[in-house]
PDB file of the backbone (N, CA, C, O) and the ligand in Angstrom, with CONECT records:
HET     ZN  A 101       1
ATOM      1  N   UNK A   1      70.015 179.494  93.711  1.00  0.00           N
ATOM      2  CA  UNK A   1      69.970 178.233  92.962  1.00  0.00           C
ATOM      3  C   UNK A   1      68.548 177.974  92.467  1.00  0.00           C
ATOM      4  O   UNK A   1      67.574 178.367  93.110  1.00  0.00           O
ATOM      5  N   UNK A   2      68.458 177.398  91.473  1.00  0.00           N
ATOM      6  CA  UNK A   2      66.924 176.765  90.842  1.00  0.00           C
ATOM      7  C   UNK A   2      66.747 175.885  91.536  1.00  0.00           C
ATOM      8  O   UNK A   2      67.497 175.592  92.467  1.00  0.00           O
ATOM      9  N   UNK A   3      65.424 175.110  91.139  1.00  0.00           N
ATOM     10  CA  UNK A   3      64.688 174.157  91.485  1.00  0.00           C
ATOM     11  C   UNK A   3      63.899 174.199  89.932  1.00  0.00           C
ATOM     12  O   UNK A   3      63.761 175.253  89.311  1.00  0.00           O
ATOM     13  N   UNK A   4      63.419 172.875  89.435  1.00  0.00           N
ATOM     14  CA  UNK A   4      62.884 172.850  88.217  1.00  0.00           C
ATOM     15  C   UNK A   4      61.850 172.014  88.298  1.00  0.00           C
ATOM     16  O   UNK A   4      61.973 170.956  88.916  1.00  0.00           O
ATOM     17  N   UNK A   5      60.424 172.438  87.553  1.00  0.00           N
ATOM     18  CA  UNK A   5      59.401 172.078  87.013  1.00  0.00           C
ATOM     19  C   UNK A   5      59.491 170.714  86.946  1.00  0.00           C
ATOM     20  O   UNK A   5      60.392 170.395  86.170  1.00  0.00           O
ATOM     21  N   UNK A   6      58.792 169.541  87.559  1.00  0.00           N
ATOM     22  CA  UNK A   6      59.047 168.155  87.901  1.00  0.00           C
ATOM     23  C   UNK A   6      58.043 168.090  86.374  1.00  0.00           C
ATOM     24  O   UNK A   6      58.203 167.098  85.663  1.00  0.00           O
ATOM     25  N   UNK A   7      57.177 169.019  85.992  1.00  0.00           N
ATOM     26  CA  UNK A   7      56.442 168.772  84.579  1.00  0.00           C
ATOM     27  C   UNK A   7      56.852 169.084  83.249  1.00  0.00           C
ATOM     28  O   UNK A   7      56.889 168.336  82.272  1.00  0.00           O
ATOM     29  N   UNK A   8      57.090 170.039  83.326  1.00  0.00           N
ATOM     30  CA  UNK A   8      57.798 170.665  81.984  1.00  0.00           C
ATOM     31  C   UNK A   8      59.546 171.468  82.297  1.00  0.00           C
ATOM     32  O   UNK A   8      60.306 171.918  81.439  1.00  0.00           O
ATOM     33  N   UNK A   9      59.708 171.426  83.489  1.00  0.00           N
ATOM     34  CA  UNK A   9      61.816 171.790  83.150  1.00  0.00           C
ATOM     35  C   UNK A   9      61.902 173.023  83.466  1.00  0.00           C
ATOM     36  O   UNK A   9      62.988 173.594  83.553  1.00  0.00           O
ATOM     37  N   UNK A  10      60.354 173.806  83.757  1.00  0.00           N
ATOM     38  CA  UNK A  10      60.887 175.362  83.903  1.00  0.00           C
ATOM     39  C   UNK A  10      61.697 175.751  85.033  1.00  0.00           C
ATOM     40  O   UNK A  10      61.107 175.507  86.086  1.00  0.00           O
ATOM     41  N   UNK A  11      62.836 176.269  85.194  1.00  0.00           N
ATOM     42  CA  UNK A  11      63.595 176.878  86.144  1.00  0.00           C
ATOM     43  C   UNK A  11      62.389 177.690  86.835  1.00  0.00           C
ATOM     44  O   UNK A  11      61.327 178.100  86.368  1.00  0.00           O
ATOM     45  N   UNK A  12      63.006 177.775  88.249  1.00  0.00           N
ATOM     46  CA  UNK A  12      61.895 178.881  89.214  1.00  0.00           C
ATOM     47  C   UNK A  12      63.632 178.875  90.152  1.00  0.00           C
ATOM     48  O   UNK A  12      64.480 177.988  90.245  1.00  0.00           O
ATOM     49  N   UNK A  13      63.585 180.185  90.665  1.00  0.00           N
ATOM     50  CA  UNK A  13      64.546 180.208  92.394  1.00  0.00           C
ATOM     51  C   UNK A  13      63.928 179.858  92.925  1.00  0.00           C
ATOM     52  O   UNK A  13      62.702 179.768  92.981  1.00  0.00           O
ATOM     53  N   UNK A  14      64.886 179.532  93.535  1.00  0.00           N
ATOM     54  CA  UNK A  14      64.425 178.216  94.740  1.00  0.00           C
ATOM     55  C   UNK A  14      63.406 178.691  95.830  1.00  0.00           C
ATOM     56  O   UNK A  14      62.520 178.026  96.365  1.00  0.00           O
ATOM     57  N   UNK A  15      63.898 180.593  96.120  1.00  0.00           N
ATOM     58  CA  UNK A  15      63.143 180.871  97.046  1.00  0.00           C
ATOM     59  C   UNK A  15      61.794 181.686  96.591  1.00  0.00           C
ATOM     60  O   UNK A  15      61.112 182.415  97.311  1.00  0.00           O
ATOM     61  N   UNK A  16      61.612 181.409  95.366  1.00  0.00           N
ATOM     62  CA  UNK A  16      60.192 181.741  95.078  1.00  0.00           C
ATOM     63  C   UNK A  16      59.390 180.978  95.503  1.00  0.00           C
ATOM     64  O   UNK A  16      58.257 181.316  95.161  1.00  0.00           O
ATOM     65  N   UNK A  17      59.424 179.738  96.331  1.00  0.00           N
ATOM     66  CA  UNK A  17      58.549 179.032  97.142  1.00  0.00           C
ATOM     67  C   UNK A  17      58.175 179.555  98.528  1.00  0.00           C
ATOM     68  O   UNK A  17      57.276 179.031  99.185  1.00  0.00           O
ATOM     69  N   UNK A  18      58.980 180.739  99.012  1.00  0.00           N
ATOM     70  CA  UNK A  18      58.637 181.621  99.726  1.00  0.00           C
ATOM     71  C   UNK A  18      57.594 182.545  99.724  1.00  0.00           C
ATOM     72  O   UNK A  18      57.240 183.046 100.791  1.00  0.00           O
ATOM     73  N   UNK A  19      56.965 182.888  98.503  1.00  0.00           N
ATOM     74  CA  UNK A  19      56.368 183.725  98.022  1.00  0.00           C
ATOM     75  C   UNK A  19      55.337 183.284  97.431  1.00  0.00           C
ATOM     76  O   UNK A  19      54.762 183.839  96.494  1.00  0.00           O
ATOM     77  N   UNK A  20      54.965 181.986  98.082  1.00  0.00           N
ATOM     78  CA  UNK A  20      53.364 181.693  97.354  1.00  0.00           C
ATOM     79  C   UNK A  20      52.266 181.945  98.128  1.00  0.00           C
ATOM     80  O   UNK A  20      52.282 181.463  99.260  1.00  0.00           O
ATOM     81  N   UNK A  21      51.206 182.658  97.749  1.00  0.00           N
ATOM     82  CA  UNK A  21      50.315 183.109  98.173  1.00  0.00           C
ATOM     83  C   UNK A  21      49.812 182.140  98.966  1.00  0.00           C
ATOM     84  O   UNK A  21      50.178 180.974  98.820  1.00  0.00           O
ATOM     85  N   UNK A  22      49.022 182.458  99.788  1.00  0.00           N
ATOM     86  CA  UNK A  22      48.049 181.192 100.851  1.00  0.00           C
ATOM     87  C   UNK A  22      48.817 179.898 100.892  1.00  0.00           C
ATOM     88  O   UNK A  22      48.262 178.826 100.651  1.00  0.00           O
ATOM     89  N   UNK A  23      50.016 179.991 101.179  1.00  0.00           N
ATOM     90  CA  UNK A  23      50.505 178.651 101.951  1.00  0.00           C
ATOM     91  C   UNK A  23      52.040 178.869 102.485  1.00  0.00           C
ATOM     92  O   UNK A  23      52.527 179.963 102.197  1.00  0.00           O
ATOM     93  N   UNK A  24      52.838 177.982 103.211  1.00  0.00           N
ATOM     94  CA  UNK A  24      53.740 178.059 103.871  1.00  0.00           C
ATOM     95  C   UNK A  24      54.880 178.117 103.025  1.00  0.00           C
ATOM     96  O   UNK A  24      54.905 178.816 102.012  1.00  0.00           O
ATOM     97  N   UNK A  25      56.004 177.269 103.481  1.00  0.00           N
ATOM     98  CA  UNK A  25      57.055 177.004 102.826  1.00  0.00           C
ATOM     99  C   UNK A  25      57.419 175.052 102.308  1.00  0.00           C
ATOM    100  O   UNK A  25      57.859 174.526 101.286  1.00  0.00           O
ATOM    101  N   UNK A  26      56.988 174.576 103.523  1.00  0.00           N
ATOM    102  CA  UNK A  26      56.776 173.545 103.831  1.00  0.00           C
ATOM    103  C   UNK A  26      55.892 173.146 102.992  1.00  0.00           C
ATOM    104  O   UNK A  26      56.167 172.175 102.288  1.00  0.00           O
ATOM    105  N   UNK A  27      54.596 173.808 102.862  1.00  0.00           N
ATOM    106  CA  UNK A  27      53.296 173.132 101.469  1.00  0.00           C
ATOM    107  C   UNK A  27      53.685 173.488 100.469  1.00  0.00           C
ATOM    108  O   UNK A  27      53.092 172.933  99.545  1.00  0.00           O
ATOM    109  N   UNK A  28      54.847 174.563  99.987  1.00  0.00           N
ATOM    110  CA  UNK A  28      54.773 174.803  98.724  1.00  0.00           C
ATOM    111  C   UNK A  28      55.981 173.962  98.192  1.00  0.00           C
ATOM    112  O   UNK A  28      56.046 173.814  96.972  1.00  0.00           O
ATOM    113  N   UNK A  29      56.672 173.556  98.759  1.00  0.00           N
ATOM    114  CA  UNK A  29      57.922 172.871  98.642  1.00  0.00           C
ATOM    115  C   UNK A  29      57.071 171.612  98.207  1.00  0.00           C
ATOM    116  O   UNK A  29      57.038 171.064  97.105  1.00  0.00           O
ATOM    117  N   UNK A  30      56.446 171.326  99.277  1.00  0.00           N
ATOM    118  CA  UNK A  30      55.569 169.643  99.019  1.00  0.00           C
ATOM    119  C   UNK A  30      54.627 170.025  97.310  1.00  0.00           C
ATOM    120  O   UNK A  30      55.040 169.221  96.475  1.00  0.00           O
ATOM    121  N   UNK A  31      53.835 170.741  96.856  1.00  0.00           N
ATOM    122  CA  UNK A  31      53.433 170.831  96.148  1.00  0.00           C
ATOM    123  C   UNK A  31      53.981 171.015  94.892  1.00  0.00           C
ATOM    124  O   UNK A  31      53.371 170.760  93.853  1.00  0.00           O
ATOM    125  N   UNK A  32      55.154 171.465  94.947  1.00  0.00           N
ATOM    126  CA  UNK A  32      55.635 172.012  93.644  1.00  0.00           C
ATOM    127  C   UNK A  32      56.206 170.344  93.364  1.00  0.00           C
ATOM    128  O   UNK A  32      55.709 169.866  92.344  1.00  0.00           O
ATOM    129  N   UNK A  33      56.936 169.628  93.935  1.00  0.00           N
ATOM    130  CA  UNK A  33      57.140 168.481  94.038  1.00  0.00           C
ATOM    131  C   UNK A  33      55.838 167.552  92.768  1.00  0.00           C
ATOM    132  O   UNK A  33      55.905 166.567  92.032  1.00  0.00           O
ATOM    133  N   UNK A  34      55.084 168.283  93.019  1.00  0.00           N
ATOM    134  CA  UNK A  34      53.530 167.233  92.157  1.00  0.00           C
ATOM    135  C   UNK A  34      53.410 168.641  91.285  1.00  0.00           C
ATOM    136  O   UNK A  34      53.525 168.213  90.137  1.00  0.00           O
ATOM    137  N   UNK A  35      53.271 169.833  91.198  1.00  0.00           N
ATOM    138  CA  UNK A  35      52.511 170.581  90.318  1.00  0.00           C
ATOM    139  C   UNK A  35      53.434 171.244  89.464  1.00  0.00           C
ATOM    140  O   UNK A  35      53.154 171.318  88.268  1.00  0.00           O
ATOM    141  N   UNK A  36      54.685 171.827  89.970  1.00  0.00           N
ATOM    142  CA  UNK A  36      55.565 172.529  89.547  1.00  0.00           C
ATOM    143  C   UNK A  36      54.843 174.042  89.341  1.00  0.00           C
ATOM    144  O   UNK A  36      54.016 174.558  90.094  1.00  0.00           O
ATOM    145  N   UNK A  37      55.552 174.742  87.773  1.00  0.00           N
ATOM    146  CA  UNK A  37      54.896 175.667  87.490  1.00  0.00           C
ATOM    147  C   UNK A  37      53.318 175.836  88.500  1.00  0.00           C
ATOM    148  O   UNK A  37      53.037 176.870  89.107  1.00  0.00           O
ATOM    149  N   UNK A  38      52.553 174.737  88.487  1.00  0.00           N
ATOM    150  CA  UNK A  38      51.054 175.255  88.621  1.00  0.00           C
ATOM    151  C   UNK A  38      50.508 175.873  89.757  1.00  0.00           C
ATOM    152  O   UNK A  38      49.452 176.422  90.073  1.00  0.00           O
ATOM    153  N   UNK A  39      51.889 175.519  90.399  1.00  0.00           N
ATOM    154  CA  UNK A  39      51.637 176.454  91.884  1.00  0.00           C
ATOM    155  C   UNK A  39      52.171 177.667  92.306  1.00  0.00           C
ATOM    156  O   UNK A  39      52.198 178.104  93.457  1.00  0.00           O
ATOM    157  N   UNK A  40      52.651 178.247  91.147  1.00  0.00           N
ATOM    158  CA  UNK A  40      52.605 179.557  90.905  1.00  0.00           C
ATOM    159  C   UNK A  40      51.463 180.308  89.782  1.00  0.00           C
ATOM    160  O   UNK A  40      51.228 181.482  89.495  1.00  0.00           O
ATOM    161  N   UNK A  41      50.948 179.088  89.360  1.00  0.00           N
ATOM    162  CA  UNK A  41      49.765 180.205  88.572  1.00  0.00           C
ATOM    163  C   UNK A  41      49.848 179.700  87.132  1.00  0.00           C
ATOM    164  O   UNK A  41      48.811 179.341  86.574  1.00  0.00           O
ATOM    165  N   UNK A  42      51.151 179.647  86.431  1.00  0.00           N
ATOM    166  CA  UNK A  42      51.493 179.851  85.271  1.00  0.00           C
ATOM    167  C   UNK A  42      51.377 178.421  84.593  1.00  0.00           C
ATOM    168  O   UNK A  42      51.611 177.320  85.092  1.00  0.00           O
ATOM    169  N   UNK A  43      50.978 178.727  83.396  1.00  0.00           N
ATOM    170  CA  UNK A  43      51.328 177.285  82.662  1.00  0.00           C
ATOM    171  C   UNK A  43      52.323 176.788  82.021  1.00  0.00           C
ATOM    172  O   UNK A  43      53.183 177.482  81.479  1.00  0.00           O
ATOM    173  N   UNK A  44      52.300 175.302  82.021  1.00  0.00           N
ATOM    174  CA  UNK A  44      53.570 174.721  81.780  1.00  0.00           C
ATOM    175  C   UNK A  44      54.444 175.016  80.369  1.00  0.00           C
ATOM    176  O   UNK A  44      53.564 175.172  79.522  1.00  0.00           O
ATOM    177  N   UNK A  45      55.388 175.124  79.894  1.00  0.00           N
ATOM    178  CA  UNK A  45      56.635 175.081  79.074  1.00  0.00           C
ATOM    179  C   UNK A  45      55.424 174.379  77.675  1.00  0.00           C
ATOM    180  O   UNK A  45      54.602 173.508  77.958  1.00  0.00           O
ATOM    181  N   UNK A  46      55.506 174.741  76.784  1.00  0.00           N
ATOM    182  CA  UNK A  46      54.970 173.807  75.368  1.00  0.00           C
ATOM    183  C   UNK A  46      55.717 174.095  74.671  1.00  0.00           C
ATOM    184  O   UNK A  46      55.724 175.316  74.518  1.00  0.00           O
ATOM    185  N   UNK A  47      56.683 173.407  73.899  1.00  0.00           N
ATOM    186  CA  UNK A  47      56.784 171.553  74.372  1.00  0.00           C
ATOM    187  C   UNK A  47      57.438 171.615  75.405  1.00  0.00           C
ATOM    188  O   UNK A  47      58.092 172.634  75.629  1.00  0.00           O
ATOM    189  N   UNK A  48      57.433 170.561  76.292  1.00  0.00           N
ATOM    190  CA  UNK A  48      58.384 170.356  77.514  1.00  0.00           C
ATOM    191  C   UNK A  48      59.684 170.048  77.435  1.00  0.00           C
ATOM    192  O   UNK A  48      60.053 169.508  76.392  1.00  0.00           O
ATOM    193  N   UNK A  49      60.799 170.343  78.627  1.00  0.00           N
ATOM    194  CA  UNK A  49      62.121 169.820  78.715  1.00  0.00           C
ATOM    195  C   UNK A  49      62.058 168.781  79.393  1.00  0.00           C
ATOM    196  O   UNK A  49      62.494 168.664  80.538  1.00  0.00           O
ATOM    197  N   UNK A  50      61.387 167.747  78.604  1.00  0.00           N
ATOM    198  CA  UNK A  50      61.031 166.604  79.357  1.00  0.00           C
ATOM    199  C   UNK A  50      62.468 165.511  80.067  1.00  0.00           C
ATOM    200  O   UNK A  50      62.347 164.480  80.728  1.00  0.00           O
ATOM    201  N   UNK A  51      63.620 166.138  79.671  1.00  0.00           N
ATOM    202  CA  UNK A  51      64.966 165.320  80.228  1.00  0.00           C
ATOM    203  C   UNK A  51      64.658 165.825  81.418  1.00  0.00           C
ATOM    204  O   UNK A  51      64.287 165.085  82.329  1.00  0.00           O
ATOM    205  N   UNK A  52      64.786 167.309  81.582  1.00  0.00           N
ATOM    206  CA  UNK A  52      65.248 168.325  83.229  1.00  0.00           C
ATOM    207  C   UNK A  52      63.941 167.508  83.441  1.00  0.00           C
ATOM    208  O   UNK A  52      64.118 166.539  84.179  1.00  0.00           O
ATOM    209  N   UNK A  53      62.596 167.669  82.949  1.00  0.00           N
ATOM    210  CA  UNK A  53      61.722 167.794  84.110  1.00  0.00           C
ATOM    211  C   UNK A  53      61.734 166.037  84.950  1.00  0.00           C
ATOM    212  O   UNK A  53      61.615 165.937  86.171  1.00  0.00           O
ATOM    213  N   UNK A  54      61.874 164.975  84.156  1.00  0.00           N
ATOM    214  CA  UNK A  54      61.979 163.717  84.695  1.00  0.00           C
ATOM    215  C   UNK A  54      63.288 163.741  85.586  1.00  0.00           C
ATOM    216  O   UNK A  54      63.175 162.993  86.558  1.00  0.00           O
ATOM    217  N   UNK A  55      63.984 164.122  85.542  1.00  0.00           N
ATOM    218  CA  UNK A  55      65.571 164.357  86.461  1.00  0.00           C
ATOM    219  C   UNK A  55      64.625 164.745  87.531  1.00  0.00           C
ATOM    220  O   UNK A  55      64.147 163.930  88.320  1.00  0.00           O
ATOM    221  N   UNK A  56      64.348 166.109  87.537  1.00  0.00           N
ATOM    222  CA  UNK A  56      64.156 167.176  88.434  1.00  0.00           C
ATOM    223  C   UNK A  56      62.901 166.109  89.417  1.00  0.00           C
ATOM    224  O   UNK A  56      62.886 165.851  90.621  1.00  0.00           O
ATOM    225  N   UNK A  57      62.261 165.823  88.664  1.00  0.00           N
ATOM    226  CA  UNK A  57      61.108 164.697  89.402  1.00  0.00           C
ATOM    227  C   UNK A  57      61.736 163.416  90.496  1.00  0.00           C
ATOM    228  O   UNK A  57      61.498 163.118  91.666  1.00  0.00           O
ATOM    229  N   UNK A  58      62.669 162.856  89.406  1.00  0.00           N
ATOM    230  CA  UNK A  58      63.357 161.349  90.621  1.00  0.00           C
ATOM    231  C   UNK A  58      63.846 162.312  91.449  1.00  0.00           C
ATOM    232  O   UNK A  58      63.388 162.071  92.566  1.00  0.00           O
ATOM    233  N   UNK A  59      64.635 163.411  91.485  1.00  0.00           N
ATOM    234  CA  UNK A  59      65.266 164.067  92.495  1.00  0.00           C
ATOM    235  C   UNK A  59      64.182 164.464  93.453  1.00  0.00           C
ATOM    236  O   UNK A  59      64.418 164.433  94.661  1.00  0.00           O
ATOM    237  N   UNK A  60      62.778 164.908  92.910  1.00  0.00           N
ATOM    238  CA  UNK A  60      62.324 165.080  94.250  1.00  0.00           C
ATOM    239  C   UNK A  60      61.660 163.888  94.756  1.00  0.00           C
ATOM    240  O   UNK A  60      61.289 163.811  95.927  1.00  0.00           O
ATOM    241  N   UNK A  61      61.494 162.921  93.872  1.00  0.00           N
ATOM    242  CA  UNK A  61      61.249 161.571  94.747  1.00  0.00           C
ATOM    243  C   UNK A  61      62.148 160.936  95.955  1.00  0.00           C
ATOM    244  O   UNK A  61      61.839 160.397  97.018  1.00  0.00           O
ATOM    245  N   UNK A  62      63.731 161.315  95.157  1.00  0.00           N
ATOM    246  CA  UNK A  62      64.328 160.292  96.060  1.00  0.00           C
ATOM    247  C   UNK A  62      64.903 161.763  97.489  1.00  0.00           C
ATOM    248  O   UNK A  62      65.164 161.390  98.632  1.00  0.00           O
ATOM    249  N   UNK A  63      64.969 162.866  97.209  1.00  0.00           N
ATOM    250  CA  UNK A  63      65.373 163.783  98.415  1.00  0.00           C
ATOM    251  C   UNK A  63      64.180 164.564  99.239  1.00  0.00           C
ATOM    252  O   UNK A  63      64.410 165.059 100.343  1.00  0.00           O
ATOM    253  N   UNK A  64      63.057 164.623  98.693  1.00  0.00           N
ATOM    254  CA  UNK A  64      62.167 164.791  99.078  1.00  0.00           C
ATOM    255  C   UNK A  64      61.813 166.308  99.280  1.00  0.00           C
ATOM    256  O   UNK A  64      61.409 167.120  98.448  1.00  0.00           O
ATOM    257  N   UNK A  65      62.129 166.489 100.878  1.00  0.00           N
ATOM    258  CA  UNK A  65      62.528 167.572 101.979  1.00  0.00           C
ATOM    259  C   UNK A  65      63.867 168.583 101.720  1.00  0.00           C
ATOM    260  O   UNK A  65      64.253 169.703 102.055  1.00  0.00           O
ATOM    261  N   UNK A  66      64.287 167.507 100.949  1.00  0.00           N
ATOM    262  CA  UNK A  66      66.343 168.178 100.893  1.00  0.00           C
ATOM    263  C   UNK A  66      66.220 168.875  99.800  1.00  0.00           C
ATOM    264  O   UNK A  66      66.706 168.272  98.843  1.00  0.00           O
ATOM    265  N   UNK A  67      65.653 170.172  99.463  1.00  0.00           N
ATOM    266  CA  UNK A  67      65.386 170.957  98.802  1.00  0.00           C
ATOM    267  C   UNK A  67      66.667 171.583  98.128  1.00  0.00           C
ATOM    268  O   UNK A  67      66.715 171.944  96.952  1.00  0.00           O
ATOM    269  N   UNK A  68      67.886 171.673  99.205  1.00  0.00           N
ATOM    270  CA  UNK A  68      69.074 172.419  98.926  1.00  0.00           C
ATOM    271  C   UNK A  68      69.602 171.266  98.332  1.00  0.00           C
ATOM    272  O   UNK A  68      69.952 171.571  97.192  1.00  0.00           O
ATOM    273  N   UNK A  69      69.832 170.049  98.574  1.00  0.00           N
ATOM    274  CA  UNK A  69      70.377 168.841  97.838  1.00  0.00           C
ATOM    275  C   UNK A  69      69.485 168.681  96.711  1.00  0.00           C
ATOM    276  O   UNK A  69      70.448 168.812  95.956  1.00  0.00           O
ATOM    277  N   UNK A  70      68.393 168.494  95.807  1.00  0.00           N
ATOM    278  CA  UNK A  70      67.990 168.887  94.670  1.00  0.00           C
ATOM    279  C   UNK A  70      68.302 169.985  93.703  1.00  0.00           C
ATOM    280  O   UNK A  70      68.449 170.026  92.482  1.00  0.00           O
ATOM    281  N   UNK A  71      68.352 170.886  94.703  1.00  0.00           N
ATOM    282  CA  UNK A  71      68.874 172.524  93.767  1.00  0.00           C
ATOM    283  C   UNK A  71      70.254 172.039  93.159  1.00  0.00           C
ATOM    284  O   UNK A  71      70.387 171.816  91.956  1.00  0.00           O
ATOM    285  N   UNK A  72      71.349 171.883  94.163  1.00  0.00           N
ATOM    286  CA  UNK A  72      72.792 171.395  94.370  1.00  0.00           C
ATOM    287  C   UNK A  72      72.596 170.205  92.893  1.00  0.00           C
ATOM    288  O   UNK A  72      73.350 170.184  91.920  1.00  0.00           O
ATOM    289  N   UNK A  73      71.888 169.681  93.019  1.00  0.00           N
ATOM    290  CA  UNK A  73      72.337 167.998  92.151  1.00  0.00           C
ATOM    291  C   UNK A  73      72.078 168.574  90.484  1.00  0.00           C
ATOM    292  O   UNK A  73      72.755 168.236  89.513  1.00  0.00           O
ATOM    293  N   UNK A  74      70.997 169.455  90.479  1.00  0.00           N
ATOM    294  CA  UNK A  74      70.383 169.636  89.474  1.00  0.00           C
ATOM    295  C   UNK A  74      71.049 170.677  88.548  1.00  0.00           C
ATOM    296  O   UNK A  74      70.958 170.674  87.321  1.00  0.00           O
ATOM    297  N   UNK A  75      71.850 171.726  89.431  1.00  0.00           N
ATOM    298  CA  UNK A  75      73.071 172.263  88.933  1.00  0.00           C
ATOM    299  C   UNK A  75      74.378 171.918  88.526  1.00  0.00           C
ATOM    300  O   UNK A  75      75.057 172.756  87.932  1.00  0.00           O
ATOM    301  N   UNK A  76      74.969 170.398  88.856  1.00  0.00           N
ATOM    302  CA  UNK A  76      75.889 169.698  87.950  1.00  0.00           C
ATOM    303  C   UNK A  76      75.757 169.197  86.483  1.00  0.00           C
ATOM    304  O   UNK A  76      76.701 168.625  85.939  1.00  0.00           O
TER     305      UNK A  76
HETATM  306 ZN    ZN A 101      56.031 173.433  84.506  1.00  0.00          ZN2+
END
């Protein structure tokens, strides 16, 4: 399942938050939450999917932690 860019909408798998250099799972989950893309390196989408990425954002405001319930919501 995805998880999407709270900035610009870019799709990432979910478990590429597994795979970030110098940090856990737990910090990258928390970070991508605020940086998206930027915590993999890459820069953001120009122009943005600014619908997904504001969705994808309240979703991680209001689930936070519930990473699998964001993926899940964001795929309906
Ligand atoms: Zn982005």
């Amino acid at each position: 399942m995805d998880i999407y860019c709270p900035v610009c909408g870019e799709p990432w798998e979910m478990d590429s938050l597994h795979d970030v250099p110098g940090t856990n799972y737990a910090t990258a989950r928390k970070r991508f939450a605020r940086e998206g893309c930027a915590l993999f390196e890459t820069s953001h989408n120009d122009p943005p999917d600014s619908e997904t990425a504001m969705r994808s954002g309240v979703l991680f405001d209001l689930l936070g932690d519930d990473i699998d319930g964001i993926a899940s919501l964001m795929a309906e």
